[in-house]
C-alpha positions as CSV (number, residue, x, y, z in Angstrom):
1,X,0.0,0.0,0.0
2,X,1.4,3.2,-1.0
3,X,0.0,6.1,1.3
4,X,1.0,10.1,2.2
5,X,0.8,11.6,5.4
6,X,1.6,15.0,6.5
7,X,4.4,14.6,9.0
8,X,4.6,18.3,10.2
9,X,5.3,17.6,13.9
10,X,8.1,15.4,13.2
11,X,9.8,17.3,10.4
12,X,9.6,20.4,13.0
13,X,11.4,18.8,15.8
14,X,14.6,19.2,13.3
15,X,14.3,22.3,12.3
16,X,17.0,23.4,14.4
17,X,19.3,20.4,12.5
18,X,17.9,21.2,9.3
19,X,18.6,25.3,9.8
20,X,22.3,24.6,10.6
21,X,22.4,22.3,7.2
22,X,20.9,25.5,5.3
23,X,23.4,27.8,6.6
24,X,26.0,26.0,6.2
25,X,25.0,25.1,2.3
26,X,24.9,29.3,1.7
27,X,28.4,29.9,3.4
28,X,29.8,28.3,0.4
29,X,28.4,30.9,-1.8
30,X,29.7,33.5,-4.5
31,X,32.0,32.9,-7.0
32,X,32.5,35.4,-9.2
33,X,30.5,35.3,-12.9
34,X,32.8,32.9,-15.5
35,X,33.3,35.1,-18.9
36,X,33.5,31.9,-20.6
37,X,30.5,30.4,-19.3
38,X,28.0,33.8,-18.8
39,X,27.0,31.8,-15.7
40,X,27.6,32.9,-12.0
41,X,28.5,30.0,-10.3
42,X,27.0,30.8,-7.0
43,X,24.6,28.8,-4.2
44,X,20.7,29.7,-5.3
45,X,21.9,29.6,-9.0
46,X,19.9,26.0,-9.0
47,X,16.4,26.2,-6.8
48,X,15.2,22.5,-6.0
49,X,11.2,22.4,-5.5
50,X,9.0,19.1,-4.9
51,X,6.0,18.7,-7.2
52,X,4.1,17.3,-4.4
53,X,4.6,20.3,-2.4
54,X,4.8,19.5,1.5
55,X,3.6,16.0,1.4
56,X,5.7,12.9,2.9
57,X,5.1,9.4,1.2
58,X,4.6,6.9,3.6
59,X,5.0,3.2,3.4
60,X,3.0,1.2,5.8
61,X,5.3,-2.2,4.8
62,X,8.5,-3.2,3.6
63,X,9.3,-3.2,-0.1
64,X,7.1,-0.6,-1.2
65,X,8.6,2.0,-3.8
66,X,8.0,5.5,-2.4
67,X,8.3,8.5,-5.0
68,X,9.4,12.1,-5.2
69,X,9.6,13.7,-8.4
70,X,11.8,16.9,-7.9
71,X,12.4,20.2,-10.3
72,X,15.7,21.5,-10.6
73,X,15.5,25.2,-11.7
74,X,18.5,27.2,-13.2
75,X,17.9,30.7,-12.0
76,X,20.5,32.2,-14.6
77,X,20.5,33.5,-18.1
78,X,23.4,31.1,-19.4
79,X,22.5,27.5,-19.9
80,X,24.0,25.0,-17.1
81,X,26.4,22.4,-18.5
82,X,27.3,19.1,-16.7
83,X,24.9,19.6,-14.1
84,X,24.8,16.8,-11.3
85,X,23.6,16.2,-7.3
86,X,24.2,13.7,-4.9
87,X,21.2,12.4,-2.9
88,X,21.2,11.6,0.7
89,X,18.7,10.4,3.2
90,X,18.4,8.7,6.9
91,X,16.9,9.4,10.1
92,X,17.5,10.8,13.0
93,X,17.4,7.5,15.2
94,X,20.2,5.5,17.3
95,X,19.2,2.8,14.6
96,X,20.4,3.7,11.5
97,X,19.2,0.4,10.0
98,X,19.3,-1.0,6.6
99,X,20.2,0.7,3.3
100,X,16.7,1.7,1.4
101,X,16.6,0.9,-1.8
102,X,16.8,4.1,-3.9
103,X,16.5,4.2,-7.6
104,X,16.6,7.2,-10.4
105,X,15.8,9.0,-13.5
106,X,15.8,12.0,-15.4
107,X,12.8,13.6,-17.3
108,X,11.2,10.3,-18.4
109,X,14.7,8.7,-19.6
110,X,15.7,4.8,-17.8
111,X,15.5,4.1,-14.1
112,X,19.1,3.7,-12.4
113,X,20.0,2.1,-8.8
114,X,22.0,4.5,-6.4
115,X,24.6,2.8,-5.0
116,X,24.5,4.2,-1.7
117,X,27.5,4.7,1.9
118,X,26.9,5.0,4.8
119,X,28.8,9.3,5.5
120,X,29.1,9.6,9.1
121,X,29.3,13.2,8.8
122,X,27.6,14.2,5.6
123,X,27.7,18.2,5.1
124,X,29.8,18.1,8.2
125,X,27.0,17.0,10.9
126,X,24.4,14.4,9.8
127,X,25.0,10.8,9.4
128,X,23.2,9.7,6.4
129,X,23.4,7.2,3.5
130,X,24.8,9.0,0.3
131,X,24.4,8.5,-3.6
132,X,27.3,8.9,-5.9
133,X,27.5,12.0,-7.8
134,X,24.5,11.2,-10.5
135,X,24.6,13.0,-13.9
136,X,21.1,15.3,-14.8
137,X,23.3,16.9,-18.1
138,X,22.5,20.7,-18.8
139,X,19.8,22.8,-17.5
140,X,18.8,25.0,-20.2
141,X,19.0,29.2,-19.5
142,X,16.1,29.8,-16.9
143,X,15.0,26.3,-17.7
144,X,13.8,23.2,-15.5
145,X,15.0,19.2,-15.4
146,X,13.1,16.8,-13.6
147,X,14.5,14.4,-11.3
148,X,12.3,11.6,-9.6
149,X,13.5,9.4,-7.2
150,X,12.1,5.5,-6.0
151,X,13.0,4.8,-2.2
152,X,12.0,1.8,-1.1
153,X,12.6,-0.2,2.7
154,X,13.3,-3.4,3.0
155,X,12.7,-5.6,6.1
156,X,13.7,-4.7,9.5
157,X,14.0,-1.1,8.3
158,X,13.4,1.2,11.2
159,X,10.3,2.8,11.9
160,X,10.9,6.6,11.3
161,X,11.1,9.3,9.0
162,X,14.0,9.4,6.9
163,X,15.1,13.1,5.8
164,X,16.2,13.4,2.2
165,X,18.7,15.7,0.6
166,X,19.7,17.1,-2.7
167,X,23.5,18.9,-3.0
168,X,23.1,20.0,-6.5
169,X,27.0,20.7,-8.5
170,X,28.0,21.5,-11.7
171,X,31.1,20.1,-13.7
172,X,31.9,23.8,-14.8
173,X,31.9,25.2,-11.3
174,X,33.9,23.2,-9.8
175,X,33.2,22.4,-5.8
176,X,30.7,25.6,-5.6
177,X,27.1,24.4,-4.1
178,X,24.2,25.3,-6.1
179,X,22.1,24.3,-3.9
180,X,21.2,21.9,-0.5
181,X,17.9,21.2,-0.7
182,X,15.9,19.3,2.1
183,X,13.5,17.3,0.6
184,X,9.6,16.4,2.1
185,X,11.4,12.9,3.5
186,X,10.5,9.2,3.4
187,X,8.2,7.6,6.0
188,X,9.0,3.9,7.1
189,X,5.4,4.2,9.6
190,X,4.0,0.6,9.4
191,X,0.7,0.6,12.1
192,X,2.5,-1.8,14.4
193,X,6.1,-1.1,15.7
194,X,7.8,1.2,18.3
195,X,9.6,4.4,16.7
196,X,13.0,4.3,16.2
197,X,13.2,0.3,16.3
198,X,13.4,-2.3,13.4
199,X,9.5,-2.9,12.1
């Protein structure tokens, strides 16, 4: 079964977590505008938006594909070459539990598997599972490429909400951040289980 719940209480209990994250994603701001490329390389050049807006997809079992299908925006006038992002997600318990099962796509092209490790200190605080750098290819001048993502948990995954992140990068800016964006999440809520413990 494949349900969405709004999680608002939960998600707010790490929004002190989650405002440290932001922070630190627009200290690694500003570089100054490439000639060559007519695009400032700069965090905000890339804004990340969820088409479901504020809605958390839920599985109520093991092995169910969740689905987030996410817009990435090019705020510039120059078109964005070699575009990329690694993905990341986990929760916030003791119990980090199994790997989910995350696959992805582009536009409407072929589904790929992330092959995900476990980063003790991703963006410098949160232990989560992270993705390999995946390729999204250029994002035209003012122009939008869709991203969707399939999570899915297997057995003895632990009962939680698992936050979700996008750090989007470009080949032709180097290590600048275009953007950190915290996603809506992933819910592992079966009815029967004790948060925070294998269900």
């Amino acid at each position: 079964m494949n349900t969405t719940v709004r999680q608002g209480a939960v998600l707010a209990a790490t929004a002190g977590v989650l405002g440290v994250l932001a922070a630190q994603g627009a200290a690694t701001a500003a570089t100054p505008k490439d000639n060559a490329l007519g695009y400032t390389c700069r965090y905000g050049a890339v804004s990340v938006s969820d088409a479901a807006g504020s809605v958390v997809p839920t599985a109520r079992k093991p092995d169910v594909a969740l689905h987030a299908k996410l817009r990435l925006h090019n705020t510039e006038n120059a078109a964005l070459t070699k575009a990329s992002y690694v993905f990341a997600i986990g929760n916030l318990m003791k119990n980090r539990g199994p790997a989910p099962h995350v696959r992805w796509r582009v536009g409407k092209g072929s589904w790929h598997s992330m092959a995900l490790h476990w980063n003790s200190k991703t963006n410098g605080s949160l232990p989560l599972w992270n993705s390999q750098s995946l390729t999204v290819g250029t994002i035209p001048s003012r122009g939008t490429v869709t991203t969707e993502i399939s999570v899915t948990f297997p057995k003895r995954s632990i009962r939680a909400v698992n936050y979700d992140f996008l750090d989007v990068h470009s080949g032709a800016c180097g290590r600048t951040r275009l953007d950190w964006y915290t996603g809506n999440g992933f819910s592992y809520w079966p009815w029967h289980g004790t948060e925070g413990k294998p269900a």
